[in-house]
C-alpha atoms as one frame of an Amber mdcrd trajectory, in Angstrom:
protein
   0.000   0.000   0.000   3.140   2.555   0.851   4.427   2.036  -2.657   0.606
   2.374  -4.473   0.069   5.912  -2.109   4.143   6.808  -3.090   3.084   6.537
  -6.691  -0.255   8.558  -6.278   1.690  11.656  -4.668   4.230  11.306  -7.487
   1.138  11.450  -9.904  -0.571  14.283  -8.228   2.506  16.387  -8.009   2.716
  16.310 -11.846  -1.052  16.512 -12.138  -0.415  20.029  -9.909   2.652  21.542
 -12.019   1.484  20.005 -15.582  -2.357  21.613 -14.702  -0.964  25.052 -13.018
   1.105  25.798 -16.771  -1.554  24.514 -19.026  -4.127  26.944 -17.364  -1.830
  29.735 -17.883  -1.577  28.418 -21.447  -5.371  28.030 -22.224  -5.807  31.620
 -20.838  -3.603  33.369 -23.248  -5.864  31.912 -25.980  -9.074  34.313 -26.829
 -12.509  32.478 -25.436 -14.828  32.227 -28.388 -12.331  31.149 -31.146 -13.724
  27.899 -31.299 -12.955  24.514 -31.015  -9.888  24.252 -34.066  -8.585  27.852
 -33.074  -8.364  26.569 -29.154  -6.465  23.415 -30.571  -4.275  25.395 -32.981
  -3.224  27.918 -29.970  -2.420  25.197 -27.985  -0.422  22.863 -30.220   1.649
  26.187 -30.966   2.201  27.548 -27.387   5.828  26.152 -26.009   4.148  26.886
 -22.675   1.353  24.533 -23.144   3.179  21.409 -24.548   5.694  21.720 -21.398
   2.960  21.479 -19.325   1.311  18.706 -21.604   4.476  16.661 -21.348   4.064
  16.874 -17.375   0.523  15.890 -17.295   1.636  13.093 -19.639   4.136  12.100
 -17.134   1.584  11.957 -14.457  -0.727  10.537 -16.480   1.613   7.136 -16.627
   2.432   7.471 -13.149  -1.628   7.577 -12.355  -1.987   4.151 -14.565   0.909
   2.805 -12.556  -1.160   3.858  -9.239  -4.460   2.497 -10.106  -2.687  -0.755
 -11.099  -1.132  -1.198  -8.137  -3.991  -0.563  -5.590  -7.627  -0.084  -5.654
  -9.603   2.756  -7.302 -10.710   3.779  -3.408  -7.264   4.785  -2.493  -5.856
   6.179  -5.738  -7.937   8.170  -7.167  -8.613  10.682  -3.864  -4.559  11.842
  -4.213  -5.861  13.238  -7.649  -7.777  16.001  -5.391  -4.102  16.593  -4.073
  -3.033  18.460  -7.503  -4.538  21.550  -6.349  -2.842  21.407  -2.527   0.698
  20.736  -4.294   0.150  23.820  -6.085   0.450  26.013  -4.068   3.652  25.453
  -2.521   4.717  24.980  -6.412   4.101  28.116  -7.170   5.178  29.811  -4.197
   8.666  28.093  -4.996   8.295  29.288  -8.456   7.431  32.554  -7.791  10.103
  33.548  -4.851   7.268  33.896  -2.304   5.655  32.552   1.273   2.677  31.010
   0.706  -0.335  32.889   2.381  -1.294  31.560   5.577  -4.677  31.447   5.275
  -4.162  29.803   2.290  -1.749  27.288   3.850  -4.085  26.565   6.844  -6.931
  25.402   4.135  -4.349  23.009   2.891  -4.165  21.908   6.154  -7.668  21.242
   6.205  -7.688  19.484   2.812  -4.884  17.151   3.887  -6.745  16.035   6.899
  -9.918  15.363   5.036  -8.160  13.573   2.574  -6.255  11.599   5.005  -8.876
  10.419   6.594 -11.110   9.936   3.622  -8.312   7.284   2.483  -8.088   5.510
   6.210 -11.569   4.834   5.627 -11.012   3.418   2.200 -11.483  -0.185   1.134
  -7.287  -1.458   0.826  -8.644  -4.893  -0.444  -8.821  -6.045  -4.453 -11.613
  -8.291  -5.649 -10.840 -11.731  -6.749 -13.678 -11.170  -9.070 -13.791 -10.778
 -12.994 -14.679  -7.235 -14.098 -17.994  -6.981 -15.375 -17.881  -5.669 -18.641
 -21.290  -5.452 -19.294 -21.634  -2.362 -16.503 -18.065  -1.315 -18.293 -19.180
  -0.425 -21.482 -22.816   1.069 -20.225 -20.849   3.268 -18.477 -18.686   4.451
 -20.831 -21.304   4.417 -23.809 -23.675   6.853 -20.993 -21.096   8.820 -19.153
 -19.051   9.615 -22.795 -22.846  10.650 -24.496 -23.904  12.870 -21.403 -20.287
  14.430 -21.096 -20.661  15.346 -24.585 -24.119  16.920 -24.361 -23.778  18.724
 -20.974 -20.779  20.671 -22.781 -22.620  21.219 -25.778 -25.207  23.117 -23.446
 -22.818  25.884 -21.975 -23.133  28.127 -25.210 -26.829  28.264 -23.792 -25.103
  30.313 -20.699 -24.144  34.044 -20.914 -22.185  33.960 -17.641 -18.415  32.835
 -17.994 -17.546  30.997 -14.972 -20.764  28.657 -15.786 -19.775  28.132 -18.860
 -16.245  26.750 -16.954 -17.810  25.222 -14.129 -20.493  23.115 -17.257 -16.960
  22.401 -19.161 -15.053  21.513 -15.891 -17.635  18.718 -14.743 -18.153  17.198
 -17.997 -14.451  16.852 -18.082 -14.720  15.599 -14.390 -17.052  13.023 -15.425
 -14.961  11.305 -18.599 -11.624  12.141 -16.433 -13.664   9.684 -13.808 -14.492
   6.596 -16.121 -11.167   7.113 -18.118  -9.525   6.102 -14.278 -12.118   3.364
 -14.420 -10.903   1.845 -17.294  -7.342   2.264 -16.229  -7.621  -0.557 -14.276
  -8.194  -3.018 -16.891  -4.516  -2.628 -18.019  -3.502  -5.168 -15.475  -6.054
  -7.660 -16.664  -5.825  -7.047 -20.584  -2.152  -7.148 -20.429  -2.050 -10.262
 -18.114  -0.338 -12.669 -20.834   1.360 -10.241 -22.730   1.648  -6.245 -24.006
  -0.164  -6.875 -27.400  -2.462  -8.403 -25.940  -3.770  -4.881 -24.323  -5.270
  -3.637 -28.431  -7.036  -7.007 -28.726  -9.693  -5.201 -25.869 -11.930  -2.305
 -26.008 -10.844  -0.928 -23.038  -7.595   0.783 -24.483  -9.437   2.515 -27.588
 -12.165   3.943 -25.271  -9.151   4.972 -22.660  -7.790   6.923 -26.262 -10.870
   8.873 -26.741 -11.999   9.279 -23.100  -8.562  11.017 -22.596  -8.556  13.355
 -25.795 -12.390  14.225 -25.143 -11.586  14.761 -21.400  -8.122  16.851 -22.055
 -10.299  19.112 -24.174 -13.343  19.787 -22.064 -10.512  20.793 -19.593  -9.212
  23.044 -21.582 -12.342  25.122 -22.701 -12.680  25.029 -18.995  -9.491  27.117
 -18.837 -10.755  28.981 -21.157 -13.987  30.524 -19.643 -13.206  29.880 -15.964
 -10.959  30.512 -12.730  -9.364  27.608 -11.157 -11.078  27.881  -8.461 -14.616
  27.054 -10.619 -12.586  24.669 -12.743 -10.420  22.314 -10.190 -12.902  21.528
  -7.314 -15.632  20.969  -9.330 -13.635  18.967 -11.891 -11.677  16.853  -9.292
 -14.983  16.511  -7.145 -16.600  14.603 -10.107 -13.845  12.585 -11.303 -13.292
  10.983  -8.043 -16.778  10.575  -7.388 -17.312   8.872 -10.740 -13.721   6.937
 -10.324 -14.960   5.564  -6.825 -18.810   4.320  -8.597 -16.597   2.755 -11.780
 -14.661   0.468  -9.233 -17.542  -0.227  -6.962 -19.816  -1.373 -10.336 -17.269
  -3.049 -12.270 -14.214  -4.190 -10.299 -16.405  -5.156  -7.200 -14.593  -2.694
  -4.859 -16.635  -0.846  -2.897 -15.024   2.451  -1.720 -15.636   1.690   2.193
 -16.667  -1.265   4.344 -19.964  -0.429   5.672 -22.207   2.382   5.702 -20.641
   4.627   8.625 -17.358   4.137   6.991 -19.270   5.123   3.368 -20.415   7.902
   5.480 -17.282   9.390   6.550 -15.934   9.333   3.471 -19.033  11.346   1.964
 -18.333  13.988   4.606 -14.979  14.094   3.867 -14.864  13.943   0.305 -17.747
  17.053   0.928 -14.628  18.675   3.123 -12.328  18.156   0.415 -13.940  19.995
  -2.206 -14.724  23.112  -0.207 -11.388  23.122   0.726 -10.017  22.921  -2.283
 -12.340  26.074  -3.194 -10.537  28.036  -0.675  -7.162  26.763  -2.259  -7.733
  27.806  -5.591  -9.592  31.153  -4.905  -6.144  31.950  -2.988  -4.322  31.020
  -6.839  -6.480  32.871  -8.688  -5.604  35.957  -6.566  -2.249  35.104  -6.570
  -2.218  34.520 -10.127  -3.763  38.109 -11.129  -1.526  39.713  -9.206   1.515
  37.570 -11.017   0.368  37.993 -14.668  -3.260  39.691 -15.246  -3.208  39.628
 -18.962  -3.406  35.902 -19.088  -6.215  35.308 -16.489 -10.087  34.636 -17.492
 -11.130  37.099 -15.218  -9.178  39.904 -16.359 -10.690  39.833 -19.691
């Protein structure tokens, strides 16, 4: 279990540095330039593809992680991205992290250590069931798709993030899901893994999911776009590997219970968190953030 939660912190520290450069990135691009313009602006920004190459890094690590352990215990560290931020930046930027800011990291970390205590450590012997595998990808991909398709119906910016942001959150959380059925489809052999399904849909759960972050970038704050898009993924993450793998995120319903309220802890702290970056980051560099347009 040390070297599965060693692994996770490794992820999430990439997650945090990879995530903190890309949103910088996404801002510089104009909102409303559409879908190619937003790709071409990214593809082109030396900024962006640094930080690309660092999520890419963590997203091997994560794969590693969710291997190793259970979906219960990995996944929560992904909330972590936004705590490692901060000192990140605050190395990055020559300063002392703000100690309110630093005392609702505090918080975070004890809600999320807590929430993981709770956590089922225990794999199933069971076979996957791939029937509830592919209805939840074939549902969760379709209603990712058309909740994002609904934000041009809003005229306020940080909704439009915060629609973008969970429907990223949501193919983020079944693209973890299927993670875990590397282990099985590579069990007698590598080439085995693109004789599945499982691989292709991790392929387009992971482009479709990079993008909706992205636009997320685009119209929002992080602190509308990381809590609400961490919040989902895990959520989803934790029903995947409770439906399919047979691992149900706590034993019992007081344990299932605590981790609710904690998981509930975790996202309001993490608002605190990133409403402390977003002043911190247009004080850095206003001509880059969303809400200085």
């Amino acid at each position: 279990m040390l070297v599965t939660i060693a692994v996770s912190l490794a992820a999430a520290l990439c997650f945090a540095s990879g995530n903190a450069i890309q949103h910088r990135a996404a801002g510089a691009v104009p909102a409303g330039e559409g879908l190619v313009k937003l790709i071409i602006g990214l593809f082109t920004s030396p900024q962006w593809l640094f930080g690309s190459a660092i999520a890419l890094t963590a997203f091997g690590l994560h794969i590693t992680a969710l291997n190793l352990g259970v979906v219960a215990v990995v996944q929560p560290f992904m909330l972590g991205a936004v705590l490692l931020a901060v000192p990140i930046r605050a190395l990055l930027d020559r300063e002392v992290p703000d100690r309110n800011e630093m005392l609702w990291v505090a918080f975070t970390v004890l809600a999320l250590v807590v929430f993981v205590l709770a956590a089922n450590h225990e794999e199933s012997d069971s076979a996957p069931n791939e029937t509830a595998a592919l209805l939840i990808v074939l549902v969760g991909f379709t209603l990712a798709g058309l909740w994002a398709a609904s934000a041009r119906r809003f005229d306020y910016a940080p909704m439009r993030g915060f629609v973008f942001a969970t429907a990223s959150g949501l193919t983020f959380g079944i693209t973890a899901g299927l993670m875990r059925f590397l282990k099985h489809d590579t069990a007698n052999g590598v080439l085995d893994l693109f004789t599945h399904w499982h691989v292709y849909a991790l392929l387009v759960g992971s482009v479709l999911g990079t993008t909706l972050n992205q636009r997320s970038y685009q119209e929002a704050n992080l602190s509308v776009c990381m809590p609400s898009m961490n919040t989902v993924n895990i959520t989803v993450a934790l029903g995947f590997g409770w439906l399919v793998f047979g691992e149900p995120p706590a034993h019992g319903p007081l344990a299932l219970a605590l981790q609710t309220i904690c998981l509930a802890a975790c996202a309001y702290g993490l608002l605190q968190v990133a409403k402390a970056e977003d002043e911190l980051e247009a004080r850095l560099d206003p001509h880059v953030h969303p809400s200085a347009r």
